[in-house]
C-alpha positions in Angstrom: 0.0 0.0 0.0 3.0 2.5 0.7 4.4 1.9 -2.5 1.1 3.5 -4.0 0.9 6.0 -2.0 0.8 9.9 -2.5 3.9 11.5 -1.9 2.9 15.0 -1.9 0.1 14.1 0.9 1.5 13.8 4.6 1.0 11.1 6.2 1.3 9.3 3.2 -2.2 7.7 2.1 -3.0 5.2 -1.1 -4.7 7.0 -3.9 -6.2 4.8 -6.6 -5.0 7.0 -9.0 -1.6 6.9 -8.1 -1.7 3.2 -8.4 -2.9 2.9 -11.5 0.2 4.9 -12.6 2.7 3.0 -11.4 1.4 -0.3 -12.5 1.0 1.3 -16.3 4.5 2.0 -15.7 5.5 -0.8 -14.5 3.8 -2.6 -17.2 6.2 -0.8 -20.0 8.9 -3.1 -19.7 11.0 -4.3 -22.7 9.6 -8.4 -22.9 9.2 -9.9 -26.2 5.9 -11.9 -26.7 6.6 -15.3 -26.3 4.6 -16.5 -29.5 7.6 -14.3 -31.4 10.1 -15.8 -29.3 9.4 -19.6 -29.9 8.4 -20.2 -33.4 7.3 -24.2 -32.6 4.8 -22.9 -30.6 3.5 -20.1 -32.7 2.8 -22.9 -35.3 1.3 -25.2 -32.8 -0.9 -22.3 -31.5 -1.8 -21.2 -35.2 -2.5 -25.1 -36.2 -5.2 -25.2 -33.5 -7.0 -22.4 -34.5 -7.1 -22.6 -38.1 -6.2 -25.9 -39.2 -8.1 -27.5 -41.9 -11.0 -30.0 -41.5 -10.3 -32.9 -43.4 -11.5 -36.2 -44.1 -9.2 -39.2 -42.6 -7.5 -39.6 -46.7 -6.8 -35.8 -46.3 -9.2 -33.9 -48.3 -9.6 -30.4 -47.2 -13.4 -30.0 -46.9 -15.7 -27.4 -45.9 -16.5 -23.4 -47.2 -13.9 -21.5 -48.2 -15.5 -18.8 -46.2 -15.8 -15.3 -46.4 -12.8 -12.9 -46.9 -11.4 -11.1 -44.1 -12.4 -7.2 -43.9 -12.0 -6.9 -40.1 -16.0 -7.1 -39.2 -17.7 -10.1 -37.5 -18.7 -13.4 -38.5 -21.0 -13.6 -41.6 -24.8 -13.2 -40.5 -26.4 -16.3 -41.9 -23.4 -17.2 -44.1 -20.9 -19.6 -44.3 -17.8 -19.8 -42.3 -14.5 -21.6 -43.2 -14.0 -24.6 -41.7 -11.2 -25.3 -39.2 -10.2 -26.4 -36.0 -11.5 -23.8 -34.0 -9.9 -25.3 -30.6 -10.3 -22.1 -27.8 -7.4 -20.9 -26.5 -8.5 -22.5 -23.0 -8.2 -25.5 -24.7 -4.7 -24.8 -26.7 -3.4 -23.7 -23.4 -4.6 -26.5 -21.3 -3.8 -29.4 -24.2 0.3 -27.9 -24.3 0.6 -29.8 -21.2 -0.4 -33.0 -22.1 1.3 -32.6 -25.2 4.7 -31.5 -23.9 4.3 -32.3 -20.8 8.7 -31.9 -19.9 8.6 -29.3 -22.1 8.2 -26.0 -20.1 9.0 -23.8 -23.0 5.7 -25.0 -24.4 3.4 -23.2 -22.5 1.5 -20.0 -22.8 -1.8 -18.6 -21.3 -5.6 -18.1 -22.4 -4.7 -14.6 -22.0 -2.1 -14.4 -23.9 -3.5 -16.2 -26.9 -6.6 -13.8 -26.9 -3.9 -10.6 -26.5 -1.8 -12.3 -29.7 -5.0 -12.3 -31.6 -6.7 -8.4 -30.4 -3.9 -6.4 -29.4 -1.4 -5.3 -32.0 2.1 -5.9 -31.4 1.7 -8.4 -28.8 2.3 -11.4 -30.6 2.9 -13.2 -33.8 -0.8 -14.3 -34.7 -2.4 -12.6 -37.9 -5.4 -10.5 -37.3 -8.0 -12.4 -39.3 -7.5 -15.6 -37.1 -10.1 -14.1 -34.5 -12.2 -15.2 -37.2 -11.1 -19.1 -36.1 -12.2 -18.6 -32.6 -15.7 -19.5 -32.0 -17.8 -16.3 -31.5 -15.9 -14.6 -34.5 -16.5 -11.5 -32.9 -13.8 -8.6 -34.7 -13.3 -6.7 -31.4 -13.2 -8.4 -27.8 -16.4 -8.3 -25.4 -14.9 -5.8 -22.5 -14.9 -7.9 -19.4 -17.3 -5.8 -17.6 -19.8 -6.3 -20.0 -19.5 -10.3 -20.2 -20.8 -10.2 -16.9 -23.5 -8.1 -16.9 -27.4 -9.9 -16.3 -29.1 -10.0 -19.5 -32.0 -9.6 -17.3 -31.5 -7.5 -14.6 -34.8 -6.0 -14.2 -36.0 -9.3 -13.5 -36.0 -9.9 -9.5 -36.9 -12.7 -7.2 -40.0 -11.6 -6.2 -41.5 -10.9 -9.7 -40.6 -14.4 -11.2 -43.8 -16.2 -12.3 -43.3 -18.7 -9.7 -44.8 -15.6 -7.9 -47.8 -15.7 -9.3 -50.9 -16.1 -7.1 -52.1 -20.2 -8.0 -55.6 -18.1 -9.1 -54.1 -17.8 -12.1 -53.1 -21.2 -12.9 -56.6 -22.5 -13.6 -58.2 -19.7 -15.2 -61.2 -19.8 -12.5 -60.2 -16.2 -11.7 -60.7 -13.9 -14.6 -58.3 -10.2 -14.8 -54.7 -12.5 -15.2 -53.4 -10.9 -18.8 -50.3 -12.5 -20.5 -48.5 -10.0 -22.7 -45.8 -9.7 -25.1 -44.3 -8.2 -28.3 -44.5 -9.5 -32.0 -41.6 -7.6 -34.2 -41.7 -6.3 -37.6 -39.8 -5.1 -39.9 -36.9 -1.7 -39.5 -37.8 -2.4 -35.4 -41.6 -1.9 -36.0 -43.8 -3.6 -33.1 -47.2 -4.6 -31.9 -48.0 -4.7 -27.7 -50.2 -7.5 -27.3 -52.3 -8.3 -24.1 -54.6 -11.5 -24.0 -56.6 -12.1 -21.0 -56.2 -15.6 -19.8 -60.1 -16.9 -18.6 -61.8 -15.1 -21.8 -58.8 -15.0 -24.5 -60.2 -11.7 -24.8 -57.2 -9.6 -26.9 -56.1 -6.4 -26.5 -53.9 -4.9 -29.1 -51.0 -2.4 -27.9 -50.0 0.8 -30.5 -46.9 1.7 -30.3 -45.7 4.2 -32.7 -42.4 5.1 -33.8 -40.8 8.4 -32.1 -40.2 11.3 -33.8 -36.6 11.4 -35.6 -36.7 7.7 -36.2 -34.8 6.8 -38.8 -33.1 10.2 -39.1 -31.2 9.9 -35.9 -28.3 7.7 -35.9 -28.6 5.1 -33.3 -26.7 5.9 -30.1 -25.6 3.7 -27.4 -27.9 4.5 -24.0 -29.3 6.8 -26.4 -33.1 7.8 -26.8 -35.4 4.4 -27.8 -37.1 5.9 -31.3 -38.4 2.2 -32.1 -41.9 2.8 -29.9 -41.0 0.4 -27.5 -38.6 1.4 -25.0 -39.0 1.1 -20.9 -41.1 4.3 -20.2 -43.1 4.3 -23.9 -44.0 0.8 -23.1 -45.1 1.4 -20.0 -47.1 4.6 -21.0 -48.8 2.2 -23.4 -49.5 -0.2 -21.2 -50.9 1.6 -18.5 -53.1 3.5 -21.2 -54.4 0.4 -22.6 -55.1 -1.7 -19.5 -55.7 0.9 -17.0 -59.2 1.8 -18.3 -60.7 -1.7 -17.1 -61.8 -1.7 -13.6 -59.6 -2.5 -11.2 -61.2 -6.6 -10.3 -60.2 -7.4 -14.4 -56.4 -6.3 -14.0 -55.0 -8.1 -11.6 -51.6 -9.6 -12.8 -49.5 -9.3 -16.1 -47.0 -11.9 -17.4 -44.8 -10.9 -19.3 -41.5 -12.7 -21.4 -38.0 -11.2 -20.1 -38.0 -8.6 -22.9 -36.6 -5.5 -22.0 -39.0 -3.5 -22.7 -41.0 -4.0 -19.4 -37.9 -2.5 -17.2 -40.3 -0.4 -15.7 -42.3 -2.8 -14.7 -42.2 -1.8 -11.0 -43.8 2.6 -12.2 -46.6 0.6 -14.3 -47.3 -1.4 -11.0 -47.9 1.9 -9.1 -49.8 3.5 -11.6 -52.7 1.1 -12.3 -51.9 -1.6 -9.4 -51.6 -4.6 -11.8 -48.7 -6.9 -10.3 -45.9 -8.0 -13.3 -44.6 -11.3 -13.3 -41.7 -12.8 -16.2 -41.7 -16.2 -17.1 -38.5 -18.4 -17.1 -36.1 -17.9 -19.7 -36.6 -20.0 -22.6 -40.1 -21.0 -21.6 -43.0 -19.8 -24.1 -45.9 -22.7 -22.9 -46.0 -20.9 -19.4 -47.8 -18.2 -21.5 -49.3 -20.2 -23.9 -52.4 -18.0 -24.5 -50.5 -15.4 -25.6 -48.1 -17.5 -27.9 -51.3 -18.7 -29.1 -52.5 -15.6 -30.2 -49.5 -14.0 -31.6 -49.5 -17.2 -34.0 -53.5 -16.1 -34.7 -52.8 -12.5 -35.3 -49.4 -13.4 -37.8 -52.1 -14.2 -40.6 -53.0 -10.1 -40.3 -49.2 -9.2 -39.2 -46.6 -11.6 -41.2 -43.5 -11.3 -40.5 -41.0 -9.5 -42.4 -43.6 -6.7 -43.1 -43.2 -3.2 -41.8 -45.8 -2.6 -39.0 -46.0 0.7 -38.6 -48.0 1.2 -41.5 -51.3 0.3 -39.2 -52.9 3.2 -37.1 -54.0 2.0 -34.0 -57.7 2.4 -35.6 -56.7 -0.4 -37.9 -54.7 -2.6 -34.9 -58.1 -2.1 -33.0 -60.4 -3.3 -35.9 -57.8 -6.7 -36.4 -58.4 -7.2 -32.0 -62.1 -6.9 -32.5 -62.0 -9.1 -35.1 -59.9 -11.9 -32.9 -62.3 -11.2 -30.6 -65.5 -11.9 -32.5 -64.1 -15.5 -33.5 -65.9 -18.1 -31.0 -64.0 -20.7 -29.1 -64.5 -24.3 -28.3 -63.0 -23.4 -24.9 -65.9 -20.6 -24.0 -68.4 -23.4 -25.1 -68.5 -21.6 -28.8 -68.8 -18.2 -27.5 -66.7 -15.7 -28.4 -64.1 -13.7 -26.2 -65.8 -10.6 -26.9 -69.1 -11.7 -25.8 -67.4 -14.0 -22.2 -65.6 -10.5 -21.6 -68.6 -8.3 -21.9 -70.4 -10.7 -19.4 -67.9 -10.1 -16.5 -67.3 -6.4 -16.8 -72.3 -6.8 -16.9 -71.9 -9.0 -13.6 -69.1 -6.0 -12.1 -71.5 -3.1 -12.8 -74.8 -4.8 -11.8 -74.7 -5.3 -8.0 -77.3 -8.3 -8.1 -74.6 -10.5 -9.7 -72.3 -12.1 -7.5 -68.5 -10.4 -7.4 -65.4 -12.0 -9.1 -63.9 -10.9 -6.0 
């Protein structure tokens, strides 16, 4: 700690910043790589990572791949064949290998430095394209470990969920989700899950879509980021009374982050379902397969007003269902919010 201390400051106390520059400056020694130094293990390195896939008479087989231009893998397009080992595994297989040979040994870290930071090592540039992710630039670390999901806590997981909803004997449990367009257009489905009575979300783009470039943290132009969602949301669901809102389940999109400001405003509690798991809102999977036939995808869906996104619900919604007993979800729907407003029917409640 004394060595990275201030020594302008009495008594001497550690500064981070001080720290920092003496271990930069320590760093700056004169040491040559080691995959410059020792060619054999340059080529065994190199071998690992892009040697050819062959067949056992030695035929070279595969794509010849794309040619390198310093981006990222090909999007839906062939890649060139090779051994792809990780350098976890080149470093770890060296001492099986060579296993009296301690000049045959290098790090993960090392590997990855050869192959993304020039001048420290002997690899060429386009064998990033080798490694698995074929990324063109390396992930910082900080962001490898961030949670894809981070707005999703313990207590709003749909194991959470009151059991009410479960069996559908309790009507005012919605599921709710997204289906995506084309150039990042988007419809907000909601489907109600005793009546399969649909509600369809508008969620127009922002002014300066398109003509803004796209900013990292910048402002969400699509129409559905956190707080336009949620505006949305609590536009569309909020005008039902208060006995046929109860809970919302929702997939772990992003777009619900804030989740916990449309809770306050129309007390409807959010749940997310597990990652990966569509059946465990099935109603609404269910109808987002219905409503493709009116919005394919691959077509641009901002081209529908929200007149027109109403007139496709109430359609949906006029269809009857051999789970209602051949009624429709229009007409099950209209009969709960009859029995809350006439006080001689029994309550939901």
């Amino acid at each position: 700690m004394r060595r990275n201390a201030s020594s302008r400051a009495y008594p001497p106390t550690y500064r981070a910043s001080t720290a920092q520059w003496h271990a930069e400056r320590r760093a700056r020694r004169p040491q040559e790589a080691k995959l410059i130094a020792n060619e054999r293990l340059r080529e065994y390195v190199q071998d690992r990572l892009s040697g050819a896939v062959k067949t056992p008479n030695g035929r070279v087989v595969g794509p010849p791949g794309p040619e390198w231009k310093g981006r990222n893998k090909p999007h839906r397009g062939d890649r060139r064949w090779v051994e792809a080992w990780s350098p976890e595994q080149i470093s770890q297989r060296l001492t099986v290998d060579f296993p009296d040979d301690e000049s045959m040994r290098i790090s993960p870290e090392a590997i990855y430095q050869a192959l993304y930071v020039q001048g420290r090592g002997a690899l060429k540039r386009e064998l990033v394209g080798c490694l698995r992710t074929g990324r063109a630039l390396r992930v910082p670390r900080g962001r490898s470990h961030q949670k894809p999901w981070a707005h999703v806590t313990e207590d709003v997981l749909i194991s959470e969920r009151p059991a009410e909803a479960d069996d559908r004997a309790v009507p005012g449990h919605w599921e709710g989700d997204l289906i995506i367009g084309l150039e990042r257009s988007a419809i907000g489905t909601l489907v109600e899950r005793t009546t399969r009575f649909t509600m369809l979300v508008y969620l127009p783009r922002e002014e300066g879509f398109g003509i803004i470039p796209r900013t990292k943290n910048g402002p969400a132009l699509a129409g559905y980021g956190a707080i336009k969602m949620k505006d949305a949301l609590v536009t569309t669901i909020g005008s039902l009374p208060i006995q046929l809102r109860r809970s919302l389940t929702w997939d772990r999109g992003k777009e619900l982050s804030a989740h916990a400001a449309f809770k306050v405003e129309t007390g409807t509690a959010v749940y997310f379902a597990d990652p990966h798991s569509p059946w465990q809102r099935g109603t609404n999977e269910n109808t987002n397969g219905l409503l493709r036939q009116y919005f394919p995808k691959g077509t641009d869906l901002s081209r529908w007003n929200a007149e027109e996104i109403e007139a496709v619900a109430a359609t949906l919604n006029g269809r009857p269902r051999k789970t209602l007993g051949w009624k429709t979800p229009a007409e099950t729907f209209n009969e709960l919010l009859l029995s809350l407003q006439n006080p001689g029917v029994a309550s939901i409640d």
